[in-house]
N, C-alpha and C positions, 0 to 999 in steps of 0.2 A: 504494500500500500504506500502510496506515494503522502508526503509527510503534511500535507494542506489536508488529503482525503481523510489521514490517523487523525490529525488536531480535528476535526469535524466529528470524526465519530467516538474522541475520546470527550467532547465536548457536551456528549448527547447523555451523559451519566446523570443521575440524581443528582441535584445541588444541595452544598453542605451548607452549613452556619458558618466555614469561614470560608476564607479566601484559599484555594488550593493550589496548589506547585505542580508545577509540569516538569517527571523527572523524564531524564534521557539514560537507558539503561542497553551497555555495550557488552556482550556476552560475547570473551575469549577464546582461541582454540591456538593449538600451539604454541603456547606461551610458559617455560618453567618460572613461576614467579619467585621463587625459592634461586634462582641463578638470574633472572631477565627483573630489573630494579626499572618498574613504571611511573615517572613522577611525570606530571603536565601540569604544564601553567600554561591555559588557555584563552584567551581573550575574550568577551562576550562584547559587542557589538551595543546592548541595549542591559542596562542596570536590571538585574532579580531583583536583589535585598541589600540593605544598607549594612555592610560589614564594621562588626569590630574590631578598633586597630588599638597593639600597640604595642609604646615604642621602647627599647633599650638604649638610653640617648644620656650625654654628658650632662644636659640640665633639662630644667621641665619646660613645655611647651604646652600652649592652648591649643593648639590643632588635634594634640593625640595625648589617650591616657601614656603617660608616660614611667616608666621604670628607671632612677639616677644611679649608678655605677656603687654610691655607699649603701644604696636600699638592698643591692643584691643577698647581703648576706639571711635580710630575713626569712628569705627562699629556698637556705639550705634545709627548713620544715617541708617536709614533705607533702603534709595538706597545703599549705600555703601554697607549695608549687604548683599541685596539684589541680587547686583553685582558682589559680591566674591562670594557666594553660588554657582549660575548660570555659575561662570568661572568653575569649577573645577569639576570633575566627583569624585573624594574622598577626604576625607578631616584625617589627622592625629592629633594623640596632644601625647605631652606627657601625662602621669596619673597626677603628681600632678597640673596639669594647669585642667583637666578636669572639676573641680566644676564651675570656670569662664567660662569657657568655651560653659557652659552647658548654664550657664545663662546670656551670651553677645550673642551668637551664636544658641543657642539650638530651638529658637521660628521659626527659618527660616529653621537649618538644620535638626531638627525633621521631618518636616512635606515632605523637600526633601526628606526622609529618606538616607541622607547624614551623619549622628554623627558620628565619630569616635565611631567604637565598641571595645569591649575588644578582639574580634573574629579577627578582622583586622582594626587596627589602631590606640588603646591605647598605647603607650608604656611604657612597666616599666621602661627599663632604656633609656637615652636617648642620643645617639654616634651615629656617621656616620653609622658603623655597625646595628644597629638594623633599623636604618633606612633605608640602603641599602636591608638589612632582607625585612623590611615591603613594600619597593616600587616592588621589585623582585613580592611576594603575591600578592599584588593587580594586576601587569600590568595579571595575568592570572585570577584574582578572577572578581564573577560577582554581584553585591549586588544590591538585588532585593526587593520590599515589594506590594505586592499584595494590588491592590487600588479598585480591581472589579475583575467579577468573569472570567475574561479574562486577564491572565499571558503572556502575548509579550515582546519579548527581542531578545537582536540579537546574532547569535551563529555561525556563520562567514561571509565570502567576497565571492563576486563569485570567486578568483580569488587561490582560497584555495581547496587540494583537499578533494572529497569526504570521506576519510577516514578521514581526519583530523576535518569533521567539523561532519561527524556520531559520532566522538568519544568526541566532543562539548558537541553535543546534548545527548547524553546519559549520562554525567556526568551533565550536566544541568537538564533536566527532573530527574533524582535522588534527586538532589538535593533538585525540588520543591517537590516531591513524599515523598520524607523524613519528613516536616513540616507539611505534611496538615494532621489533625486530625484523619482519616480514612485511609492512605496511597491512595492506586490505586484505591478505595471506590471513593471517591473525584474527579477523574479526569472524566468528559464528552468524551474531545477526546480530539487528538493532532495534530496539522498543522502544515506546510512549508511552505514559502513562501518567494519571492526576493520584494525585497523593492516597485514597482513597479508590481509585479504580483500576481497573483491570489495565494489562498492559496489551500495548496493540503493535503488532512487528510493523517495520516502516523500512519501505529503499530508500538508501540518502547513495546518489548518484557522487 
């Protein structure tokens, strides 16, 4: 089914009390994930959701909650760490804080696959400006890492239209298409679905 005909008929579901999510779910073949390391950071075209950012930065800033280089220690608790991780959908640092960083922070947001990367979220230098820079990127980028051989993520709102969340999804699926070892070799198939409904397979050409 071609991906205007899926959004049509995954459209045609009972309506909820809230607002629901159009996931885009990519099911693997060929892929040892245990050997083959899937991480993407894909761009989306038109804003989902307003992401929480933040930062590990030399002093505080109004643009992002921020984390200062003396706070770190309070983080060697574990819940604490635990806590921050789990608030925040990204996390930034300036570069030269990243060695600490790696090693107060790294054992929790590794495994989130939350680190500041040098792709989106290292910074070299470090001004309201590059940080204004780096929140703009992230509130449309989508960072991803493949944990099983089924890629689910969400690529808009019902409340969004179909052009805006086809052209989501096609820079998403690109995106995963780009990493995997084999290119379109790798992919099984590809589905739609609203957070609450069934999923509908779709050709993304």
């Amino acid at each position: 089914m071609e991906l205007k005909q899926a959004l049509e008929e995954i459209r045609k579901a009972e309506k909820r009390k809230f607002e629901q999510t159009i996931d885009l779910i990519v099911n693997l073949k060929g892929v040892d994930l245990k050997k083959e390391s899937i991480n993407v950071v894909a761009n989306v075209p038109h804003k989902i959701r307003d992401k929480k950012v933040c930062g590990f930065l030399t002093k505080k800033y109004d643009s992002v909650h921020t984390v200062t280089e003396p706070e770190f220690q309070k983080y060697k608790d574990q819940k604490a760490l635990k806590e921050l991780v789990k608030s925040y959908d990204f996390f930034i640092a300036s570069a030269p804080l990243m060695p600490k960083v790696a090693t107060v922070f790294g054992k929790v947001l590794g495994p989130a696959g939350k680190m500041p990367s040098p792709q989106l979220g290292v910074l070299m230098q470090e001004n309201e400006k590059t940080i204004e820079e780096v929140l703009k990127k992230i509130s449309n980028s989508m960072k991803l890492r493949a944990k099983e051989a089924s890629i689910k993520l969400p690529v808009g709102k019902e409340n969004m239209k179909d052009e805006e969340i086809i052209e989501n999804i096609d820079s998403v699926y690109k995106g995963i298409v780009n990493v995997l070892p084999n290119k379109k070799e790798n992919v099984k198939n590809v589905m739609i679905k609203l957070t609450m409904g069934k999923p509908v397979k779709v050709e993304i050409k």
